[in-house]
N, C-alpha and C positions, 0 to 999 in steps of 0.2 A: 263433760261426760260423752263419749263416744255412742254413736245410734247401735241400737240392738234390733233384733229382729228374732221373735219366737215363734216354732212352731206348734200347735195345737191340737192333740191326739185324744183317740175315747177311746177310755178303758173300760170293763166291766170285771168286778173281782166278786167273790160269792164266799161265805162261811156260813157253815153250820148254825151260829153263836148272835150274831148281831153285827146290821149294818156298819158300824164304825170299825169291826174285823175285816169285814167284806174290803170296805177300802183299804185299809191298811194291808190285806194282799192285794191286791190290785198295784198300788205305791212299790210295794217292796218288788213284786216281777216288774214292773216295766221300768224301776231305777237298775233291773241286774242288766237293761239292752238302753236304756236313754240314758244319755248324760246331760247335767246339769238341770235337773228337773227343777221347776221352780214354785208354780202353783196348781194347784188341783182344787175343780173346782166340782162340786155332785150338783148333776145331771137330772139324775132321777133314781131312785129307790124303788125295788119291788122285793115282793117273795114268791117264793115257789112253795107247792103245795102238794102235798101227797099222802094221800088218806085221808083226806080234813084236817091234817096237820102241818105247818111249817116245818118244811125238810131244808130249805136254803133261803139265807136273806142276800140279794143280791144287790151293787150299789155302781151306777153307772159317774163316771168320771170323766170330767175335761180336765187332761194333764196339759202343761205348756211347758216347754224347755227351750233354752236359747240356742238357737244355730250357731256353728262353728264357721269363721271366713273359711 
């Protein structure tokens, strides 16, 4: 097997709905500008709050994708 070498980026993606959306846009914008994504790994989890209510659950991401020669 040939050596690899990936690099390792943090995303932050936010929904309305629930952290597992949150990531899953986060995934879907940074697969339309990286290729070969391979693992994502969450960060950390917060929300945002506005009038005493949850207005965005946001979900922070380590994507890895392999370098190209």
């Amino acid at each position: 097997m040939p050596e690899s070498v990936y690099k390792i980026v943090e995303v932050v993606g936010s929904s309305p709905d629930s952290w597992e959306k949150a990531a899953a846009a986060a995934v879907k914008r940074a697969s339309s500008s990286l290729r070969d994504l391979r693992i994502a790994q969450v960060v950390e989890q917060d929300i945002q709050i506005e009038g005493g209510k949850i207005s965005a659950y946001r979900t922070k991401l380590k994507l890895s994708f392999k370098m190209e020669d």
